[in-house]
PDB file as gemmi writes it, atoms N, CA and C in Angstrom:
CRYST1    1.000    1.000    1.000  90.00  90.00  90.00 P 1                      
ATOM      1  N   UNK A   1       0.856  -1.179   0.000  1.00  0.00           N  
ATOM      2  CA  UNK A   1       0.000   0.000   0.000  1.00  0.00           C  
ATOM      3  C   UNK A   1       0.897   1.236   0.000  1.00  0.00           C  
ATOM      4  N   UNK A   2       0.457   1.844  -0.968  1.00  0.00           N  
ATOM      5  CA  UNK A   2       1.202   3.356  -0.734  1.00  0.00           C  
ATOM      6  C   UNK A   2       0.752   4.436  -0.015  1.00  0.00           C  
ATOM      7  N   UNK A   3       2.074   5.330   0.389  1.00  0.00           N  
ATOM      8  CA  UNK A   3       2.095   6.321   1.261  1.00  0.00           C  
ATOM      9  C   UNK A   3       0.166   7.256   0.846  1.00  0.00           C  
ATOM     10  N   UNK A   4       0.306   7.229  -0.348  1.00  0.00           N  
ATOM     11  CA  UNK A   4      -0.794   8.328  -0.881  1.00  0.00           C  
ATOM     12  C   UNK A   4      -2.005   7.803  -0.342  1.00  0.00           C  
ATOM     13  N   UNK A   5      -2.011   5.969  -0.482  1.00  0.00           N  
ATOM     14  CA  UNK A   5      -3.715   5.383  -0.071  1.00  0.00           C  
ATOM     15  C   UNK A   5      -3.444   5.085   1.445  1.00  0.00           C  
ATOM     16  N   UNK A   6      -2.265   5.394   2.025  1.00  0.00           N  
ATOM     17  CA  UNK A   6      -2.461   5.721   3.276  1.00  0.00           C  
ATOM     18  C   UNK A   6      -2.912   6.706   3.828  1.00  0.00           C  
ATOM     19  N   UNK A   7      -2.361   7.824   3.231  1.00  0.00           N  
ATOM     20  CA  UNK A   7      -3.165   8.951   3.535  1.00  0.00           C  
ATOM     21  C   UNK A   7      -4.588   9.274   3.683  1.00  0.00           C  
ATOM     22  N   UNK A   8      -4.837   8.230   1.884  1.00  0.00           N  
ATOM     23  CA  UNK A   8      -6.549   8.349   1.621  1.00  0.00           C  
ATOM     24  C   UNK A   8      -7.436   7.969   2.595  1.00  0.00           C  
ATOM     25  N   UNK A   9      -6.764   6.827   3.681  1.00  0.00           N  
ATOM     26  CA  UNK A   9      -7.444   6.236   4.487  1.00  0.00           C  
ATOM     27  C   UNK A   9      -7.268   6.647   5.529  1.00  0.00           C  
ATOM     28  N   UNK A  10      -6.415   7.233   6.304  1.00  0.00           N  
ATOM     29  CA  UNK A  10      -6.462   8.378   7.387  1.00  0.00           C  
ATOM     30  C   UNK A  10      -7.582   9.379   6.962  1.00  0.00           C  
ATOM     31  N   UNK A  11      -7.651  10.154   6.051  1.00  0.00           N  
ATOM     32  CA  UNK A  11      -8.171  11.046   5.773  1.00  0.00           C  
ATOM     33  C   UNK A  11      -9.680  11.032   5.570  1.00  0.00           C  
ATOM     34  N   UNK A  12     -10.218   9.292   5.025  1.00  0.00           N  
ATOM     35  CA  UNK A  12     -11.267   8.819   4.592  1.00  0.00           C  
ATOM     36  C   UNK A  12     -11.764   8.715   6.418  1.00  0.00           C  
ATOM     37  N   UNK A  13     -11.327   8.043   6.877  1.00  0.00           N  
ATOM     38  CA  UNK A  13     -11.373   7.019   8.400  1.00  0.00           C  
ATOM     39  C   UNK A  13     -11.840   8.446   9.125  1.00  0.00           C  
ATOM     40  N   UNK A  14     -10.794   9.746   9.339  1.00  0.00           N  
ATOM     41  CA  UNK A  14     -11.670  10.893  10.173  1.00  0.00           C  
ATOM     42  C   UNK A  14     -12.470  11.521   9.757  1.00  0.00           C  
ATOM     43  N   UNK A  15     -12.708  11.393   8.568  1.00  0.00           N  
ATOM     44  CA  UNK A  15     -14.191  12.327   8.001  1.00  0.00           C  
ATOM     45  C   UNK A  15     -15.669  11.398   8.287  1.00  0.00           C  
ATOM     46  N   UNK A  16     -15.073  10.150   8.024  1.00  0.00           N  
ATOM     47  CA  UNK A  16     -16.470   9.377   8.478  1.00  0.00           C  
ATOM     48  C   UNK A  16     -16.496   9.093  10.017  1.00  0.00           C  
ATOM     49  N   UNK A  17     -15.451   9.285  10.661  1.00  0.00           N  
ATOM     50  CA  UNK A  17     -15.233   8.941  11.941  1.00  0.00           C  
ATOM     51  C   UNK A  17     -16.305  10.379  13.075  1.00  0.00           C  
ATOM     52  N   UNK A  18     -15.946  11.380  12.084  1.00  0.00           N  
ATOM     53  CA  UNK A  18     -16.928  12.556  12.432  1.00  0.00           C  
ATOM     54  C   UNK A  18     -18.233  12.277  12.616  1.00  0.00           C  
ATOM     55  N   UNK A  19     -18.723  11.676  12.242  1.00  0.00           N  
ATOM     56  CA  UNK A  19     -20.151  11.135  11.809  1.00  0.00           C  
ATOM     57  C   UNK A  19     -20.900  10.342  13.389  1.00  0.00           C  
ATOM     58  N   UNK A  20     -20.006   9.883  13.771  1.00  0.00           N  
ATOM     59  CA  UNK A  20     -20.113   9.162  14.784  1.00  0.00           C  
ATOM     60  C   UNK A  20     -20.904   9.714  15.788  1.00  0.00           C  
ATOM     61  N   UNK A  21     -19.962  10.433  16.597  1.00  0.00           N  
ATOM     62  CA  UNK A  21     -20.549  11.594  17.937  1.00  0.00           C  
ATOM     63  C   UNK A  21     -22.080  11.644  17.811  1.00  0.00           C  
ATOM     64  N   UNK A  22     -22.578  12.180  16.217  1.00  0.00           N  
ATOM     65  CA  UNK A  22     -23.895  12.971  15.980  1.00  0.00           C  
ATOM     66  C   UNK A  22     -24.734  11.832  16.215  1.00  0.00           C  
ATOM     67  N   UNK A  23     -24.467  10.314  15.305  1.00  0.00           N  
ATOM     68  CA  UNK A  23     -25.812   9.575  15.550  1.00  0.00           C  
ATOM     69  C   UNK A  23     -25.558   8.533  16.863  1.00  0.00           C  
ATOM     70  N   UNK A  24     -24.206   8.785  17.531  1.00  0.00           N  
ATOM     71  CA  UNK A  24     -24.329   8.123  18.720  1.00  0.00           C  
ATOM     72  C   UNK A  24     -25.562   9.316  19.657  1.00  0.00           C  
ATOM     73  N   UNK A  25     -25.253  10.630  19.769  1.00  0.00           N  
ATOM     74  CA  UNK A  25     -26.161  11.622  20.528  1.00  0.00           C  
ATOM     75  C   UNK A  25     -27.885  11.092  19.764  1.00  0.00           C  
ATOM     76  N   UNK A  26     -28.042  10.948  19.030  1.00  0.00           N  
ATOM     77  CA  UNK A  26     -29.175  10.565  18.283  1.00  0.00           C  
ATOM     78  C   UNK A  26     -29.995   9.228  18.575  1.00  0.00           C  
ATOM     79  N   UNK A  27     -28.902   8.945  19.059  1.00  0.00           N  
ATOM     80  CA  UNK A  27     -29.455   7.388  19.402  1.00  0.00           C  
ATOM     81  C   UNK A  27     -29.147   7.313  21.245  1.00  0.00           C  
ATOM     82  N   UNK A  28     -28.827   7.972  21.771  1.00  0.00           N  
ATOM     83  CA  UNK A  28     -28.849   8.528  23.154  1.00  0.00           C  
ATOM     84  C   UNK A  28     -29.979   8.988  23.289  1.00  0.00           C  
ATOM     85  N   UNK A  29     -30.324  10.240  22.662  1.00  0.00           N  
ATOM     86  CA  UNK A  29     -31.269  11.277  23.339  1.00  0.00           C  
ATOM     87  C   UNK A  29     -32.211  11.140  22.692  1.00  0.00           C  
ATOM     88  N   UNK A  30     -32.586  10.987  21.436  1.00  0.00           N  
ATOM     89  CA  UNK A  30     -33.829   9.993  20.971  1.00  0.00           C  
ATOM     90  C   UNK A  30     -34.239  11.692  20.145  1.00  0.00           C  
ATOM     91  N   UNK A  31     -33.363  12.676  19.712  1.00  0.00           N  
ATOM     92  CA  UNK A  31     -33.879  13.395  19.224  1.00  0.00           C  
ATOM     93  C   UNK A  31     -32.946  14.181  18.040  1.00  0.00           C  
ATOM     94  N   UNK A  32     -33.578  14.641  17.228  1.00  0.00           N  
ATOM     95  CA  UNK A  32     -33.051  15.198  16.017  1.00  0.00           C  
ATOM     96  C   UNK A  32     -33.171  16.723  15.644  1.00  0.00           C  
ATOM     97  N   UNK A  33     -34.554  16.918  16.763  1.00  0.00           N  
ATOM     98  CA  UNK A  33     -34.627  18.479  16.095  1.00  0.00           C  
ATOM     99  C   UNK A  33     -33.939  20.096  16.020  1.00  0.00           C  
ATOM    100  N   UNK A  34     -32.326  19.262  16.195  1.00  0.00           N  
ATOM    101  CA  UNK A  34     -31.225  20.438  16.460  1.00  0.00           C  
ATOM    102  C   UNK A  34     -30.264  19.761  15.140  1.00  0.00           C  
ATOM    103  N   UNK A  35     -30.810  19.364  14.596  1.00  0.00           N  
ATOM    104  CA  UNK A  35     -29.679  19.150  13.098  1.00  0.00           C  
ATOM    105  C   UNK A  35     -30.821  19.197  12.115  1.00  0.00           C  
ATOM    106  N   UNK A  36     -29.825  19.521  10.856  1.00  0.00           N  
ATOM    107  CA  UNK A  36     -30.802  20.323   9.658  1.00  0.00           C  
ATOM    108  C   UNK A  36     -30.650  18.752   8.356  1.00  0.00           C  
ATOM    109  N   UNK A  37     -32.007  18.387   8.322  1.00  0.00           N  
ATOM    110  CA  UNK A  37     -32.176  17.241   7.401  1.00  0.00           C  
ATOM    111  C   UNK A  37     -31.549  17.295   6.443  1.00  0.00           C  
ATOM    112  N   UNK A  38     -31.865  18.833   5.405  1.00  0.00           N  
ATOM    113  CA  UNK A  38     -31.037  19.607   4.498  1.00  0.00           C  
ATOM    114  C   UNK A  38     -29.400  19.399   3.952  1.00  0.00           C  
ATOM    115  N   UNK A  39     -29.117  19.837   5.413  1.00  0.00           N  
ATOM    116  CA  UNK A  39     -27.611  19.307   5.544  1.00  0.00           C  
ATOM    117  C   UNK A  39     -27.034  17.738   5.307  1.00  0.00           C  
ATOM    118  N   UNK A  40     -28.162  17.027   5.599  1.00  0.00           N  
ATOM    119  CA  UNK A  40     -27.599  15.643   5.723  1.00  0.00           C  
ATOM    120  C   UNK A  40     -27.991  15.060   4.394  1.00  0.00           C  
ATOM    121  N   UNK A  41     -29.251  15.811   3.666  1.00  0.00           N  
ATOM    122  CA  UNK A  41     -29.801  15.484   2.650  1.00  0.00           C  
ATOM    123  C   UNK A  41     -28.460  15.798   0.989  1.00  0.00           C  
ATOM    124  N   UNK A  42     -27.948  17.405   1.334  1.00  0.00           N  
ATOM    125  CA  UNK A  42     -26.732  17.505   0.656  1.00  0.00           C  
ATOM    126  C   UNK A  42     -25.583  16.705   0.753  1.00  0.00           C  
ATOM    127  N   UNK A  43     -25.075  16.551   1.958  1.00  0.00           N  
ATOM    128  CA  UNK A  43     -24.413  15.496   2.653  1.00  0.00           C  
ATOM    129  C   UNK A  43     -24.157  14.733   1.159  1.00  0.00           C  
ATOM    130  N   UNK A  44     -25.397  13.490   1.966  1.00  0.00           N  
ATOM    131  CA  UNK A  44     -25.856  12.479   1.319  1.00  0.00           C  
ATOM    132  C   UNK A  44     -25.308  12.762  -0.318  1.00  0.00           C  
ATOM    133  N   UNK A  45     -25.530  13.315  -0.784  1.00  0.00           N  
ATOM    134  CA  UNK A  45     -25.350  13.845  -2.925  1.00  0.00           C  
ATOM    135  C   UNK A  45     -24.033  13.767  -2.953  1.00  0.00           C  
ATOM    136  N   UNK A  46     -23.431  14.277  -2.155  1.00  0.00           N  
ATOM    137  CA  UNK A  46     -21.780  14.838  -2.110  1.00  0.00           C  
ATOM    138  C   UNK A  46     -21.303  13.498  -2.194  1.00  0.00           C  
ATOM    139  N   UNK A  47     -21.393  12.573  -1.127  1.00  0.00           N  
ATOM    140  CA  UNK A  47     -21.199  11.421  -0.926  1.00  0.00           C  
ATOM    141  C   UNK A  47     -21.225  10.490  -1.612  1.00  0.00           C  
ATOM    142  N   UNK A  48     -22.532  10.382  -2.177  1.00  0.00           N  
ATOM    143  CA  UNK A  48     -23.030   9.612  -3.394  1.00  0.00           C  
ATOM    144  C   UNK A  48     -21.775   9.972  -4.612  1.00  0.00           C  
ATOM    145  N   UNK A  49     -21.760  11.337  -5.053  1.00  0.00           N  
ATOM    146  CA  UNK A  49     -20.704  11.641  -6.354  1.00  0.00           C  
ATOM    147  C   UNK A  49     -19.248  11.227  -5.743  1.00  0.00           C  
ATOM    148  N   UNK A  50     -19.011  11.244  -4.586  1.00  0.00           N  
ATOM    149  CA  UNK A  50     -17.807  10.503  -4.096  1.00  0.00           C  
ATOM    150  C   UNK A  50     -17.840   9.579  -4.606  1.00  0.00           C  
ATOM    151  N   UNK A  51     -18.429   8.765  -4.146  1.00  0.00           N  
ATOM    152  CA  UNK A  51     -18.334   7.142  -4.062  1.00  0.00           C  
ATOM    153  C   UNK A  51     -18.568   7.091  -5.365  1.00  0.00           C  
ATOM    154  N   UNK A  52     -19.164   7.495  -6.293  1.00  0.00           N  
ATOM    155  CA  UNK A  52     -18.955   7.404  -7.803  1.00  0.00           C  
ATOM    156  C   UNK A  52     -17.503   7.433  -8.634  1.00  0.00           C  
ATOM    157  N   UNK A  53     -16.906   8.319  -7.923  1.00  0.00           N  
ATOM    158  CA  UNK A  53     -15.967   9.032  -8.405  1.00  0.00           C  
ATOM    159  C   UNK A  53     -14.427   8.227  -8.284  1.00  0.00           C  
ATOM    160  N   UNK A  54     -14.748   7.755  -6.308  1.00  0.00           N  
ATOM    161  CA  UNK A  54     -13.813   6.839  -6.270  1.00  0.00           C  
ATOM    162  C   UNK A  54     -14.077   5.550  -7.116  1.00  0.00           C  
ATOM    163  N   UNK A  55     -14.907   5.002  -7.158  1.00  0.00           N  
ATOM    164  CA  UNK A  55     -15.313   3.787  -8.080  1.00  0.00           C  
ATOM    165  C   UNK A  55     -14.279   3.913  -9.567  1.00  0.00           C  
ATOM    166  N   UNK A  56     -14.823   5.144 -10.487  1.00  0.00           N  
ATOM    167  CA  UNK A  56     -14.218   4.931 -11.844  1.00  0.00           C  
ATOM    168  C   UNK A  56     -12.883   5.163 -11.365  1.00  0.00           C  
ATOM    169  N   UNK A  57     -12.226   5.596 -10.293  1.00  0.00           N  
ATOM    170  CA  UNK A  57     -11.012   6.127 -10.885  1.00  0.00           C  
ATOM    171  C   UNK A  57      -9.918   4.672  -9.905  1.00  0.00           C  
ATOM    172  N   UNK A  58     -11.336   3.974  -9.322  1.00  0.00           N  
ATOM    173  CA  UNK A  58     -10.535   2.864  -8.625  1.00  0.00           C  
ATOM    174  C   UNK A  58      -9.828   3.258  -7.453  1.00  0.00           C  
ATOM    175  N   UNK A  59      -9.986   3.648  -6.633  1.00  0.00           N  
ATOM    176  CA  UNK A  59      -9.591   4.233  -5.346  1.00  0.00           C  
ATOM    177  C   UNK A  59     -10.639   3.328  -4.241  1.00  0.00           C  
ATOM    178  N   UNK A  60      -9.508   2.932  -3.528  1.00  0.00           N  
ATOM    179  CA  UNK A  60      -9.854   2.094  -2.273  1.00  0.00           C  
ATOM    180  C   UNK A  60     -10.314   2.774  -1.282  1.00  0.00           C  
ATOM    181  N   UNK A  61      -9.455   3.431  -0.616  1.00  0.00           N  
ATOM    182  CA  UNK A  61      -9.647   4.708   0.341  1.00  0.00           C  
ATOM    183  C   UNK A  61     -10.797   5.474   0.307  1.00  0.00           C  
ATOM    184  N   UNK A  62     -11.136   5.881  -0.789  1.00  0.00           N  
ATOM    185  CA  UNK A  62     -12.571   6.773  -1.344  1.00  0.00           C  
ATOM    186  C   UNK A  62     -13.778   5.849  -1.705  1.00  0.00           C  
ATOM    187  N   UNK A  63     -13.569   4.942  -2.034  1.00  0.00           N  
ATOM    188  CA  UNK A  63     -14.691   3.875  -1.895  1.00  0.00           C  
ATOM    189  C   UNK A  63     -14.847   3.313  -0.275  1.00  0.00           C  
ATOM    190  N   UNK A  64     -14.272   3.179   0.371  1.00  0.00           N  
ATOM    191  CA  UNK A  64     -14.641   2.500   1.790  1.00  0.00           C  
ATOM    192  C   UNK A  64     -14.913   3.323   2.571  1.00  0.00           C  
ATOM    193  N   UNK A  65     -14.341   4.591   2.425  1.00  0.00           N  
ATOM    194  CA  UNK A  65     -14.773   5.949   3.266  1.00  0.00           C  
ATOM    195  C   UNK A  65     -15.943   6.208   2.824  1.00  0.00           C  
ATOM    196  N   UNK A  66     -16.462   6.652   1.594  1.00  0.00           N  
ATOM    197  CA  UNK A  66     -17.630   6.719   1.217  1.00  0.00           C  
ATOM    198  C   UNK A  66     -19.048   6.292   1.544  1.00  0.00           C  
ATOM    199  N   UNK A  67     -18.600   4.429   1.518  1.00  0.00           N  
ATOM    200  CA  UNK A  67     -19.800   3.926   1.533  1.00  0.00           C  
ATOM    201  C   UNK A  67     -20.033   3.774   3.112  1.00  0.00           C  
ATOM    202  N   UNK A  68     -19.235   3.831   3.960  1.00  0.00           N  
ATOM    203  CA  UNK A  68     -19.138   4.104   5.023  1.00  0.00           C  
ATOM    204  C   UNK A  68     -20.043   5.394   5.916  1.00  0.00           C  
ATOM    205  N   UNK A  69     -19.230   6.322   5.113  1.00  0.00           N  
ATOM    206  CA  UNK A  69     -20.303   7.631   5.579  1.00  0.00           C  
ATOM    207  C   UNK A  69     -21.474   7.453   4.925  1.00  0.00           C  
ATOM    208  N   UNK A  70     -21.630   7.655   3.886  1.00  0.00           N  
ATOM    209  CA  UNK A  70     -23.267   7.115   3.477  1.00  0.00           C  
ATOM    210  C   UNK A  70     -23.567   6.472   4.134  1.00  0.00           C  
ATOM    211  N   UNK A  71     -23.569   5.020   4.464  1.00  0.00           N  
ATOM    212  CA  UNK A  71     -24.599   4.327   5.657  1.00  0.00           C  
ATOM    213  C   UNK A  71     -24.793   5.511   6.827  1.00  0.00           C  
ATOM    214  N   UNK A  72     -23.649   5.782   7.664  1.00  0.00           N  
ATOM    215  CA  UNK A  72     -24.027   6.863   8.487  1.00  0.00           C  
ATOM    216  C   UNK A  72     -25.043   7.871   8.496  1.00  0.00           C  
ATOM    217  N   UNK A  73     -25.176   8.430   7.239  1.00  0.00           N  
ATOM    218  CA  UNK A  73     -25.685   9.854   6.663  1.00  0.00           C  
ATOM    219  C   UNK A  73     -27.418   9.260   6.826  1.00  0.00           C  
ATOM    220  N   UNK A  74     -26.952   8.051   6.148  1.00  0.00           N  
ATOM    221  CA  UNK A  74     -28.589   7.342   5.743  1.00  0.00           C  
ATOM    222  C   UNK A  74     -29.297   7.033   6.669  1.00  0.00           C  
ATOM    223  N   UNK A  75     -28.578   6.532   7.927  1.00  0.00           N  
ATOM    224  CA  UNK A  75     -29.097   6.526   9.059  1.00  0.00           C  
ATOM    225  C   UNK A  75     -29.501   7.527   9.976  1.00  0.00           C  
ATOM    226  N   UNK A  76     -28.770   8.329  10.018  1.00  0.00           N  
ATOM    227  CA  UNK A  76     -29.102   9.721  10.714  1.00  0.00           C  
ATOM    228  C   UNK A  76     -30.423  10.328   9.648  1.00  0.00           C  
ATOM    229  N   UNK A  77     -30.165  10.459   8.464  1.00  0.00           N  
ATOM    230  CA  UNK A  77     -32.095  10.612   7.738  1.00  0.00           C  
ATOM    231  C   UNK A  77     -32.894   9.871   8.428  1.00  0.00           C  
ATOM    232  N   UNK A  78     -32.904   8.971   8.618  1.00  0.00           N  
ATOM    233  CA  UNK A  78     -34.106   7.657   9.230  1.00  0.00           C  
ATOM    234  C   UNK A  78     -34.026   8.207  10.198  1.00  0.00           C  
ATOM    235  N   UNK A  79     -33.572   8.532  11.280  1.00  0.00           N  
ATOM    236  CA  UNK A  79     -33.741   9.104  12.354  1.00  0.00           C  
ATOM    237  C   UNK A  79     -34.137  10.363  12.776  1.00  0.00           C  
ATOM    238  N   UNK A  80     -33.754  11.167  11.828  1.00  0.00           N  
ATOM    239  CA  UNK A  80     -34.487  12.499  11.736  1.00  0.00           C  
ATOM    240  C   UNK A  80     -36.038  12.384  11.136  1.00  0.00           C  
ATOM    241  N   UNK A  81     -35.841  11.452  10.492  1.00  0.00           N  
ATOM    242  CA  UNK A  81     -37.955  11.302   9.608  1.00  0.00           C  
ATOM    243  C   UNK A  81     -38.362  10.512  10.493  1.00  0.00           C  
ATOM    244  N   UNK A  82     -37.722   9.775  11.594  1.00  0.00           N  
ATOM    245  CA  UNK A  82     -38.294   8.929  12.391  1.00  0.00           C  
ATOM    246  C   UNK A  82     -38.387   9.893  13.925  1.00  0.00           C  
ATOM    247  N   UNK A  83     -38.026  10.643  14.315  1.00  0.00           N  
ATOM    248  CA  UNK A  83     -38.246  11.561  15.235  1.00  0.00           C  
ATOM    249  C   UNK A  83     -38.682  13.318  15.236  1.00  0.00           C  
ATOM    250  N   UNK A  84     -39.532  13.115  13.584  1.00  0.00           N  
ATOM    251  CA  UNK A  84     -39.893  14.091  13.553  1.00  0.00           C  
ATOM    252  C   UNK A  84     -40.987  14.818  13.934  1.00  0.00           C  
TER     253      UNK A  84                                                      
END                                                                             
């Protein structure tokens, strides 16, 4: 593995690692109505053209980070339409 898809995966690993805190509090406190669906709904697109993006160009790092945060993202939606 190279230095660069090491990086990718440090870099992939704390951006989805961010994700965490919000739907652990979400799944604590049983509530959503202090985060913006919006946000998670853009999120979500950004993510999606990621994971597209890593796909054609074959990137490991950007594909596992990706689909990673997406599940996250997707879950925190369900939880916001589910505690709305």
């Amino acid at each position: 593995m190279s230095i660069i898809d090491c990086l990718g995966l440090i870099a992939g690993g704390l951006s989805t690692g961010s994700l965490v805190p919000q739907l652990i509090r979400i799944i604590k406190i049983k509530s959503t109505k202090d985060i913006s669906l919006e946000m998670f709904l853009i999120s979500f697109l950004g993510l999606v053209c990621w994971l597209a993006f890593g796909i054609l160009i074959k990137s490991i790092p950007i594909i596992v980070s990706n689909v990673l945060s997406i599940s996250m993202v997707i879950t925190i939606i369900l939880y916001k339409l589910k505690y709305k």
